[in-house]
N, C-alpha and C positions, 0 to 999 in steps of 0.2 A: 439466384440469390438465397443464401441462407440466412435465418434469421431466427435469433436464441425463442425459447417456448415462450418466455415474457414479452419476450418484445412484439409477438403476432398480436397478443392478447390490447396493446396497444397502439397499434398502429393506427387506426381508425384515426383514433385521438390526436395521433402525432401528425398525423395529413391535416387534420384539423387546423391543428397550429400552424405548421406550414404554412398553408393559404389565410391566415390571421396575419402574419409574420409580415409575408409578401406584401402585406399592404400598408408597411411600417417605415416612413425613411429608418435607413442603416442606424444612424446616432442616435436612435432613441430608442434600440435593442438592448434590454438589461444587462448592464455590466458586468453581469454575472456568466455571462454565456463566454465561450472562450472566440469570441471572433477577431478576426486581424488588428481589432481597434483597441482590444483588449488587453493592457498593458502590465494590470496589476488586479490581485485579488486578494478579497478582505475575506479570513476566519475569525471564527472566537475560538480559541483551545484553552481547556480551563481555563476561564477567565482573563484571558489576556486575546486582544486583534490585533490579530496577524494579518501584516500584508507580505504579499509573496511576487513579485515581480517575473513577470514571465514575457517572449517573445514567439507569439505564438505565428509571427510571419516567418522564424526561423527554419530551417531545412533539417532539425534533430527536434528529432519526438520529444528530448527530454525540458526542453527550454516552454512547455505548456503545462499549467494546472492540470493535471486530468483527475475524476471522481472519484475513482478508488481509493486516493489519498487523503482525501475529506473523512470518506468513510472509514476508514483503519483510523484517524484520528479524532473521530468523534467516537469511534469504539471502544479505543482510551479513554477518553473522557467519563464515555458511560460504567468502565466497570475500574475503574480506579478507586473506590469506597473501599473496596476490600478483595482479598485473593490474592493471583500473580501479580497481577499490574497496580495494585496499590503502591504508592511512594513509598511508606517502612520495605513494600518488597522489593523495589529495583531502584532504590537509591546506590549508587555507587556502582551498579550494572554496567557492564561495557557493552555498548552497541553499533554494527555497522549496519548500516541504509545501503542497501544495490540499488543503483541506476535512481538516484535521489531525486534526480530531474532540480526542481525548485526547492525540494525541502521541507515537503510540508509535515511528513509521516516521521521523518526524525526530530523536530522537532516537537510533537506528540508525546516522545518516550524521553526527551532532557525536560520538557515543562514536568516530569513525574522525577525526575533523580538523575536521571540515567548519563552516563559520558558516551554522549556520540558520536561517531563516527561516517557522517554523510559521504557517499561515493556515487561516481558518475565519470562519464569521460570526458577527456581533456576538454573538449567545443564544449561542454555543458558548465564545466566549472565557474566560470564567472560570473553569471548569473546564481548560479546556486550560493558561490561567495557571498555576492554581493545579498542574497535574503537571509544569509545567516547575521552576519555583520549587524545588519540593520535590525533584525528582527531579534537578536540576541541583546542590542543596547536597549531595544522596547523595552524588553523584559526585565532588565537591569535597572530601569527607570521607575517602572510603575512598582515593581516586587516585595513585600516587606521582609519577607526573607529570604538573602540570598544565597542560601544554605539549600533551599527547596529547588532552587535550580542546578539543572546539573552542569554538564556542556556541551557543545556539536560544534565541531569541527570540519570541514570540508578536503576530502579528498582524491585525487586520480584512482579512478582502478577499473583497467578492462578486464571484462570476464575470462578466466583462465590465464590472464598474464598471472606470474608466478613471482617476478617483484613488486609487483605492484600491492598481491596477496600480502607478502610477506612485510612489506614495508605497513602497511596501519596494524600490523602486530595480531594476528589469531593465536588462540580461539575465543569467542567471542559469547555473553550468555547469551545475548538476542541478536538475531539478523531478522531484520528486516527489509522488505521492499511494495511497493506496488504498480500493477502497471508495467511490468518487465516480462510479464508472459505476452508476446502478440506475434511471434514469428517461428515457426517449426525449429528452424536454423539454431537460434539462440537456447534453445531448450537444453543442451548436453552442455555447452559452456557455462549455462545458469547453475547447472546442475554439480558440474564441480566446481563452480567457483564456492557454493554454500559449504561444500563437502570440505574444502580446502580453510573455510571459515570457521568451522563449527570443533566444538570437544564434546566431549561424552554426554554433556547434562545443557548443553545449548537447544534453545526454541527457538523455534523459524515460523515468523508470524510475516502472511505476503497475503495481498491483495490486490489482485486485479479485475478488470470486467470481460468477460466474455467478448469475443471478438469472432471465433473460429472454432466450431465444434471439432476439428481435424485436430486443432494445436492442445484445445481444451483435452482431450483422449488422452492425446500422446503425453501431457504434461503428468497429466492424474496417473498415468502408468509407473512414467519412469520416479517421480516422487513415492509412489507405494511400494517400489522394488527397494528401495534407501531407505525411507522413514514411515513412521506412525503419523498414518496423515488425519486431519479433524479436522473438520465442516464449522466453519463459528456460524450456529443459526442467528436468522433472519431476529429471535426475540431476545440476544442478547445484542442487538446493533444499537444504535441510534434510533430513534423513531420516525425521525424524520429521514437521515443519512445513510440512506439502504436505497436496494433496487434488487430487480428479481437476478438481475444479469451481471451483477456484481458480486464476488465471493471472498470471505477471508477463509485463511486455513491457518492452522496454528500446527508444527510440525515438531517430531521430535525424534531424536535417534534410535530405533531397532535393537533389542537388547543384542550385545557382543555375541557376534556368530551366525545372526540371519542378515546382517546388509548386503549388501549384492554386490558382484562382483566388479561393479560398476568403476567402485573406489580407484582413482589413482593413485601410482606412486607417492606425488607430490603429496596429496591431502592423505594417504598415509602415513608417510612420513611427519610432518605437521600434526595427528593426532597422537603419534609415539611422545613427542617432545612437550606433551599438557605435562605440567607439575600434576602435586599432590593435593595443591591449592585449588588449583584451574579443577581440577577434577571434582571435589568437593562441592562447586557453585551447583544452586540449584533451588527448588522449589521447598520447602519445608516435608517432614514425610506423613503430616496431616490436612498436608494440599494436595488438591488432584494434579496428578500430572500436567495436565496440558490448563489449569489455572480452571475448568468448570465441572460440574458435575459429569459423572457422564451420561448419563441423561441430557443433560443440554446441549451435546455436539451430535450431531448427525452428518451422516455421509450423504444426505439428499441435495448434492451439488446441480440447481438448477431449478430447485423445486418453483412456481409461478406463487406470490403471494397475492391472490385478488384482488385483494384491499387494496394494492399498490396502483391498479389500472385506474387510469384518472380521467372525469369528465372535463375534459378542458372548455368544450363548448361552453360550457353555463358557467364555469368559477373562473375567478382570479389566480394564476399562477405564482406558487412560492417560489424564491428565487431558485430553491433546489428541484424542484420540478422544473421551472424553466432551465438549468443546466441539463438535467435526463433529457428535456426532449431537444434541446440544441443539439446533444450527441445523439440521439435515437433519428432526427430531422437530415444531420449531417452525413448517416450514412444512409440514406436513405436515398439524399439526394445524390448520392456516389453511384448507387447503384441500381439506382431505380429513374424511368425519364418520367418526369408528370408532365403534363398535358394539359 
């Protein structure tokens, strides 16, 4: 069994809990955890709660909350004051969401401006519909102005289909996703689906968690042969909305003439046909490229934060602690027999 450098540093803790757990009837496990029973999930994203309706007895991975998508959207949260991801800067931004699942991460970037574009496959659509619907009239209700919201949208699109690409209309300023890296396979369809999405001045901001040091390699490879990849550190996250085993990367295109030969036809073609408009979009030229100083991005994908290891024994668990270790508990129990 392999297990990311964070997660040895608690394990201890999480067998802790485990046998805490076990001595718990089922219904009175925090709602917060994604267990069979668990139907719906409450955030705050800038000021507004969100519930996101998920079916986590489903057969597609995307029909579950999972944490990376918390995290990328409390990541907005946190650095929307100013920079790239302030409102005055991605008001009016066009963005597509890969593999949206429920919606949580797109709708992160329309509470800031932005006109969204949520994608996922056919099985997952309805659910994702149905938390946009709902979760967009929230916002419509409580909002005093509704000029500060943007929109999101739902819709079809498997990786590397080529109508599918073309029908929500690229290129795009931001693509986003999380939670879409956990299969070798999926890795070169991911890879030109963004390529087929992206124009010269688009950022590609993806978060997922660590799963598989094999997938994690191969992912980090083939993304640094395409784009200028960046580390969003652990001190510009959430404070609470982090883990060691979780990463965001914020990405950007390769000046013309080092991307790799990777590029296809189709997402060739599609980058010939940006206007002069489309090409223009972009970060201000007294902002950093990738929206932080550079000083504050590091390439140390993986690095163990201490502080993060938790006495569970002795304290009360935060709801977001009790989510980490329901997923650090669940694969544990996957792959490990306790006794």
């Amino acid at each position: 069994m392999a297990i990311v450098e964070g997660e040895k540093l608690m394990l201890e803790g999480v067998l802790c809990w485990v046998r805490k757990m076990s001595k718990i009837v089922l219904p009175n496990l925090p709602m917060v955890l994604n267990s069979p029973h668990t139907s719906a999930i409450f955030i705050d994203v800038l000021g507004h709660q969100l519930q996101f309706c998920q079916d986590p007895n489903s057969k597609h991975l995307g029909t579950t909350v999972w944490d990376a998508s918390m995290v990328l959207v409390k990541f907005l949260e946190r650095n929307c004051r100013k920079g790239r991801f302030s409102p005055s800067k991605l008001r009016g931004k066009r963005v597509v969401e890969l593999g949206a699942g429920c919606g949580v991460a797109g709708f992160g970037m329309a509470l800031l401006g932005c006109d969204v574009v949520s994608t996922d496959q056919t099985e997952v659509l309805p659910l994702l519909m149905r938390n946009v619907e709902r979760n967009t009239s929230r916002i419509m209700q409580t909002i005093s102005d509704p000029d500060s919201f943007g929109s999101i949208q739902a819709a079809e699109l498997d990786w590397g289909n080529e109508t599918h690409i073309k029908a929500v209309g690229p290129p795009f300023d931001f693509i986003i996703g999380t939670d879409v890296v956990y299969a070798e396979h999926l890795l070169e369809p991911l890879l030109q689906t963004i390529i087929a999405l992206s124009g010269p001045k688009t950022t590609i901001l993806l978060g997922y968690e660590i799963r598989s040091t094999n997938v994690h390699e191969k992912m980090l490879e083939m993304w640094k042969r395409n784009f200028e990849v960046k580390t969003v550190p652990k001190a510009k996250m959430d404070s609470t909305y982090q883990h060691p085993s979780i990463q965001l990367y914020i990405m950007n295109s390769k000046p013309q003439g080092s991307t790799s030969e990777i590029v296809t036809p189709m997402a060739q073609q599609q980058n010939d046909e940006v206007t002069e408009t489309e090409t223009n979009h972009g970060s201000d030229e007294d902002e950093s490229k990738h929206g932080f100083n550079q000083d504050d991005v590091t390439d140390n994908e993986g690095k163990v934060d201490n502080s993060l290891v938790m006495d569970l024994e002795n304290r009360k668990l935060s709801d977001w602690e009790a989510r980490r270790c329901g997923a650090m508990a669940a694969r544990l129990l996957r792959d490990v027999k306790i006794t």
